[in-house]
C-alpha positions in Angstrom: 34.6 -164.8 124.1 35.5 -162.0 126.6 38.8 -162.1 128.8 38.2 -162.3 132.5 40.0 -158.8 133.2 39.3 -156.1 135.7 37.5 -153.2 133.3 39.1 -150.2 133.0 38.4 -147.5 136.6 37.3 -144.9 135.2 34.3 -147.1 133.3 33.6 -148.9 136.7 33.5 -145.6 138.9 30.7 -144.1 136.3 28.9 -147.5 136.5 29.0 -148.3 140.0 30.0 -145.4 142.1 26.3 -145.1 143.5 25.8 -148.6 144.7 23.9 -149.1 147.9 22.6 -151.8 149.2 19.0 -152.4 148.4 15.6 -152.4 149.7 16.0 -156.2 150.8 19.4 -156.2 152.0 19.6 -153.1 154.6 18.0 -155.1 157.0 20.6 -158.0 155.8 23.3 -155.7 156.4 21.9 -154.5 160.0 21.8 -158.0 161.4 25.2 -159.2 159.7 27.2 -155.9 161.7 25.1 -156.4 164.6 26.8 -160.3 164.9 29.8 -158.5 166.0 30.6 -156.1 169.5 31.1 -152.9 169.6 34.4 -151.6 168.3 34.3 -155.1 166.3 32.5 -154.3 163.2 35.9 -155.1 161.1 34.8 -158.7 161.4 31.8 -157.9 159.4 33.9 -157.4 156.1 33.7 -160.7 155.1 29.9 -161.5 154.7 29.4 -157.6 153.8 31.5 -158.5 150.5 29.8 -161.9 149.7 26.4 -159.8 150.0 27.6 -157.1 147.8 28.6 -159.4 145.4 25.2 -161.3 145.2 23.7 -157.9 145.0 25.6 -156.8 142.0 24.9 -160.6 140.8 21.0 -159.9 140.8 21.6 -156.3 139.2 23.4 -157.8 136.7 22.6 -161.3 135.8 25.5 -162.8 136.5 27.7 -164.6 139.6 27.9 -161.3 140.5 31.7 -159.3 141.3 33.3 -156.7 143.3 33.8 -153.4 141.5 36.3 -151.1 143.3 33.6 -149.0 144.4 31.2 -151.7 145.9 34.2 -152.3 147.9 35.0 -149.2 149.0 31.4 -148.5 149.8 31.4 -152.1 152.4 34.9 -150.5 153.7 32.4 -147.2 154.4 30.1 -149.2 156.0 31.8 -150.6 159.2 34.6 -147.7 159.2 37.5 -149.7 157.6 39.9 -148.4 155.3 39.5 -148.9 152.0 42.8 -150.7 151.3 42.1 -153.5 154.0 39.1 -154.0 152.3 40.6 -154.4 148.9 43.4 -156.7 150.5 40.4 -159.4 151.6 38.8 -158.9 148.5 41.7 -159.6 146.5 42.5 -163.0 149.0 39.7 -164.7 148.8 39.0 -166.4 146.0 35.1 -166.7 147.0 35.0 -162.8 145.8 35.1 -161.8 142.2 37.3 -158.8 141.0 36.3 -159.2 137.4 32.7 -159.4 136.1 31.7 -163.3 135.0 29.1 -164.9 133.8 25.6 -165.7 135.2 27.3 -169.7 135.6 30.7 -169.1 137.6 32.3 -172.6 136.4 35.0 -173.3 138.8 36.7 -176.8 138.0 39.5 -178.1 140.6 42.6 -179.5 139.1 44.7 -180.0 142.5 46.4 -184.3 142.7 43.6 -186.0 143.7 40.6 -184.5 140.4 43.3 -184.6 138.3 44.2 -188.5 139.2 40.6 -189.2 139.2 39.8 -187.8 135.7 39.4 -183.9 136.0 41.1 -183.9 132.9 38.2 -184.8 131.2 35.8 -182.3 133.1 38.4 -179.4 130.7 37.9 -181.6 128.3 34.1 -181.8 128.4 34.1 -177.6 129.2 36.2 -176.8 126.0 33.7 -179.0 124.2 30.8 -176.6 125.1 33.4 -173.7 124.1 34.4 -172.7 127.4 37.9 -171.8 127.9 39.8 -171.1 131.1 40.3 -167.4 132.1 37.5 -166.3 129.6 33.7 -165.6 129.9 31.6 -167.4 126.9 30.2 -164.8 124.0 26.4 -165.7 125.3 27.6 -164.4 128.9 26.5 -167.8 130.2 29.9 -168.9 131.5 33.2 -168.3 132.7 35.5 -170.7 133.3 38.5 -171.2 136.1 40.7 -173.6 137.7 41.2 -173.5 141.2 42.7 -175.4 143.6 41.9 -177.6 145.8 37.8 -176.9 147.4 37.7 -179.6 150.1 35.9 -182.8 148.1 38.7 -184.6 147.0 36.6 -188.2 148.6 34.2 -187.3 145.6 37.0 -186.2 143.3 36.5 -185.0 139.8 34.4 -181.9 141.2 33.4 -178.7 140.2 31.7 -176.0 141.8 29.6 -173.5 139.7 28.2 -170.3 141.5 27.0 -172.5 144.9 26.4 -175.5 144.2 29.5 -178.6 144.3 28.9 -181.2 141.3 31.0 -184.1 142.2 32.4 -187.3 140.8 31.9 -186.2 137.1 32.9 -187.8 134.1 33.1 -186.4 130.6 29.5 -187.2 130.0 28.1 -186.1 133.5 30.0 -182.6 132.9 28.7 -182.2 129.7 24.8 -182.7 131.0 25.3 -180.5 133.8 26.2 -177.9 131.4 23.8 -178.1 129.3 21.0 -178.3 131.3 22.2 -174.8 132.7 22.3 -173.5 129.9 18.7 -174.4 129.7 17.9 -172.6 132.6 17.5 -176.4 134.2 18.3 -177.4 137.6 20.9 -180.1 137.3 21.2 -182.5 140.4 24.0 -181.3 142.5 26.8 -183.5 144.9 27.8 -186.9 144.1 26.4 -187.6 140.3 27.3 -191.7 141.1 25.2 -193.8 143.9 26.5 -191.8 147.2 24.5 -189.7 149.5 27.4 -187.4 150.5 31.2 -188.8 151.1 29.6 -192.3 151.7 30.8 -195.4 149.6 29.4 -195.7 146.1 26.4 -198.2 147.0 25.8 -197.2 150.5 27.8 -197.3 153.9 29.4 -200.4 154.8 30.0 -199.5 158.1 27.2 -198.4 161.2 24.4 -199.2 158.8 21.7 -198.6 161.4 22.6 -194.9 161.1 21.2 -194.5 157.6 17.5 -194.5 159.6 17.4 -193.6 163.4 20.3 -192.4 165.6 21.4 -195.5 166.6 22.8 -196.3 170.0 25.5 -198.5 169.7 26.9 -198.7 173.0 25.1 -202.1 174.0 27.0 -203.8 170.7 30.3 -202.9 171.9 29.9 -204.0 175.7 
């Protein structure tokens, strides 16, 4: 089982120091700058990284990350230095600084999972011989906690790569998991009877919404 550590720079510079954006993204990167004014382009950074990321995902297998000289090549890009580049990089955690795995398994453990059971989502990961901070021998997974990631309604949750697996139990995290490692397509959201933030069963409330925009205003004269 491999650390989740940033390789050494000398190994990432040889590997990745002649990254550009493919065939399929230039255009990508065209209409993402071309969002923002003249003089603006700083404000392009952002989706720049996420689609450097994905790029080096798909070259790689994996999640994808930010080697130091993906980033500096994006900084290139819209004229930014290279250290303000770095410093939203290293902010968000949407971006990667480490390699992971080809399933990015990010469990949150903030009041409201861990009251509702997120304890048992570790419980079920370790069982499948993840462990947090590390990426799984087969390169399959890499496990973190985060905090919280805006469900807490359909809390335990987890969100691997980018898709949000909600109200999990032991059992539920253990079949999602395994059916990745299948190369399956485990149902994502609410893993209970919910369609979104809804009550288990089904609204309670403004039923008529659930088929037609319904006009209420006549019911509340």
């Amino acid at each position: 089982m491999a650390d989740v550590h940033i390789p050494d720079e000398a190994e990432t510079r040889a590997r990745w120091s002649g990254f550009a954006w493919s065939a399929a993204n230039v255009a990508k990167v065209k209409e993402i700058i071309g969002r923002y004014p003249p003089g603006r382009q700083h404000s392009a950074v952002m989706p720049l990284l996420d689609l450097a990321q994905r790029q080096v995902g798909v070259e790689t297998q994996t999640q994808g990350w930010l080697p130091i000289p993906v980033i500096e090549y994006v900084a290139a890009q819209i004229d930014m230095p290279k250290i303000r580049a770095l410093e939203v990089a290293s902010f968000y955690t949407m971006y990667n600084l480490a390699p992971v795995g080809r399933f990015h398994v990010q469990v949150c453990g903030t009041t409201p999972c861990m009251l509702r059971g997120s304890d048992d989502v570790f419980r079920a990961c370790k069982d499948k011989g993840l462990s947090k901070g590390h990426t799984t021998a087969d390169g399959l997974f890499t496990l973190t906690e985060v905090e919280c990631m805006g469900t807490c309604t359909n809390a335990p949750m987890v969100q691997i790569n980018d898709d949000n697996y909600e109200d999990l139990t032991y059992e539920t995290t253990a079949t999602i998991l395994d059916a990745l490692a299948k190369g399956e397509n485990p149902k994502t959201g609410p893993q209970v009877d919910r369609l979104g933030a809804e009550p288990q069963g089904g609204p309670t409330t403004l039923k008529e919404m659930v088929s037609e925009n319904h006009d209420y205003r006549g019911d509340w004269a």
